[in-house]
VEXDREN-2710 file (C-alpha; in Angstrom, 1 decimal):
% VEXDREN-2710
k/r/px/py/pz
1/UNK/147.7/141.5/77.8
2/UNK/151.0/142.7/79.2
3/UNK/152.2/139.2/80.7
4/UNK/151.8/138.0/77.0
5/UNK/153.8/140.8/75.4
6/UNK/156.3/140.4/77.9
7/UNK/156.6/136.6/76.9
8/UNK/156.4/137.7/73.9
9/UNK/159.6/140.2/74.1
10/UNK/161.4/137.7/76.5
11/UNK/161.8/134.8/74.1
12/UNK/162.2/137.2/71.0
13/UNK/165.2/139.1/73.2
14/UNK/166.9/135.6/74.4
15/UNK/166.7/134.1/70.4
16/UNK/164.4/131.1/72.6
17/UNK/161.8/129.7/70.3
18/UNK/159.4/127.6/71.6
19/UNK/156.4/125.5/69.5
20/UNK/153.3/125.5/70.7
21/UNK/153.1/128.2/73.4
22/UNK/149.1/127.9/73.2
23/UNK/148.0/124.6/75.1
24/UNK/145.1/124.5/72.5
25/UNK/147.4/124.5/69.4
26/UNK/147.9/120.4/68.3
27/UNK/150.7/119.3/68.1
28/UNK/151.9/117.4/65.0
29/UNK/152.7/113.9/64.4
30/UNK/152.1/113.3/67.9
31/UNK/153.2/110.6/70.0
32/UNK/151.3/111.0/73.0
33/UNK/147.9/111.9/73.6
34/UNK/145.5/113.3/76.0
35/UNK/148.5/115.4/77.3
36/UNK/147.5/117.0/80.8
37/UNK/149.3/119.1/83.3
38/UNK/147.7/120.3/86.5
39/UNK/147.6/122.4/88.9
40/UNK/148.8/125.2/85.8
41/UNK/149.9/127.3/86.9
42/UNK/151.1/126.0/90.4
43/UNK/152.0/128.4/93.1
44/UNK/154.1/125.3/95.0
45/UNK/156.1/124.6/91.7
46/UNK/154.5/120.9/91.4
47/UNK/152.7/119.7/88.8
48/UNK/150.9/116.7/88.1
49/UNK/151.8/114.9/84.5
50/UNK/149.1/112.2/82.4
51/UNK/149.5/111.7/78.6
52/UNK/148.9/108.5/77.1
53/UNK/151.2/106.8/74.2
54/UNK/149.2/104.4/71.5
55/UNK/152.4/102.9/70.6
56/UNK/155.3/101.3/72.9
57/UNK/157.8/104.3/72.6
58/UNK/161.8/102.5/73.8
59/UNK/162.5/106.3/75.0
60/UNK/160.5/109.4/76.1
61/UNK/162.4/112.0/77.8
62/UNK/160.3/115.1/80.1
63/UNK/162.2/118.2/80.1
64/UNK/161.6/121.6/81.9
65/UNK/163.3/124.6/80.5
66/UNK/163.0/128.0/81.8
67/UNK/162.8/131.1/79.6
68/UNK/166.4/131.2/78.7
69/UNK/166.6/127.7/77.5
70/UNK/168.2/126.4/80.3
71/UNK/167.5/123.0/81.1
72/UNK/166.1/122.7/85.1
73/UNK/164.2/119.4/85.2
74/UNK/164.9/116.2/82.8
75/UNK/163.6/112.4/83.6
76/UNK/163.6/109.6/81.4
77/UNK/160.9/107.0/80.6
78/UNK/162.3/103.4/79.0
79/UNK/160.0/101.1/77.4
80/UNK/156.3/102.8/77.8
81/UNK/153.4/102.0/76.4
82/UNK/150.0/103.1/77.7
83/UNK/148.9/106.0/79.9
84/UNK/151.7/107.8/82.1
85/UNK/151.2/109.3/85.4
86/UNK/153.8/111.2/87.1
87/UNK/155.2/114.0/89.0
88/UNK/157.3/117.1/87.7
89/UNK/159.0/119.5/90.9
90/UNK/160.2/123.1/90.1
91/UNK/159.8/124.1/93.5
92/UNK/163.6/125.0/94.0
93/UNK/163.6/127.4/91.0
94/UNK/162.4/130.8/90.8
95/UNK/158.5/131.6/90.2
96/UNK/157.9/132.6/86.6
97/UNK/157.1/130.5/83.0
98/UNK/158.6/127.7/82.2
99/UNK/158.6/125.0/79.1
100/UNK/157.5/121.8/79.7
101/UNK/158.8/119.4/76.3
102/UNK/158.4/115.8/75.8
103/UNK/159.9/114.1/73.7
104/UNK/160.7/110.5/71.7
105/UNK/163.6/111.5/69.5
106/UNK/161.4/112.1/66.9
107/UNK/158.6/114.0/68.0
108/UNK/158.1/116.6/70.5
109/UNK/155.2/118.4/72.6
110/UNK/155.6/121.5/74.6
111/UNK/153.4/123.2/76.8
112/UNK/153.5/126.6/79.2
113/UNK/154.2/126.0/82.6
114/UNK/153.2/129.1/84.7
115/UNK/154.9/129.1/88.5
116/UNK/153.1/131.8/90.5
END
């Protein structure tokens, strides 16, 4: 209960907002699907990415932010359609939470990333 209040406190304290903090809130108007991220949390700082997109999206960019709203991981995806595996690598930053968002321009999904 304390790790959440302090998540809590940290985001309210740096004016960071962040949607969907809950992995089991849905996100709306989705663009992707079957969104998974494993091992979460990580104690190496590497995580495993699958979603799946119904339709072809021209540009999907994967973000990591850590609780500050600093950007410290961004790749883009051109032209994808179909399920999407791939690898996201924190390792160099320190342990704590993170924000995983991805995005088409339009929509977004975030989820919690927890480095331990």
């Amino acid at each position: 209960m304390k790790k959440i209040y302090a998540l809590l406190l940290a985001v309210f304290c740096t004016g960071v907002m962040f949607a969907n903090l809950h992995e089991g809130v849905p996100d709306e108007k989705g663009f992707v699907s079957e969104l998974k991220v494993y091992p979460n949390p990580s104690s190496t700082g590497k995580y495993a990415l699958r979603f799946t997109t119904e339709e072809k999206q021209t540009e999907i960019t994967i973000k990591v932010f850590n609780l500050i709203g600093g950007e410290v991981y961004r790749k883009k995806i051109t032209a994808h359609q179909g399920v999407y595996q791939g690898y996201i690598n924190i390792h160099s930053f320190p342990k704590g939470m993170y924000m995983l968002e991805i995005s088409n321009g339009e929509h977004k999904h975030t989820r919690r990333l927890s480095f331990i």
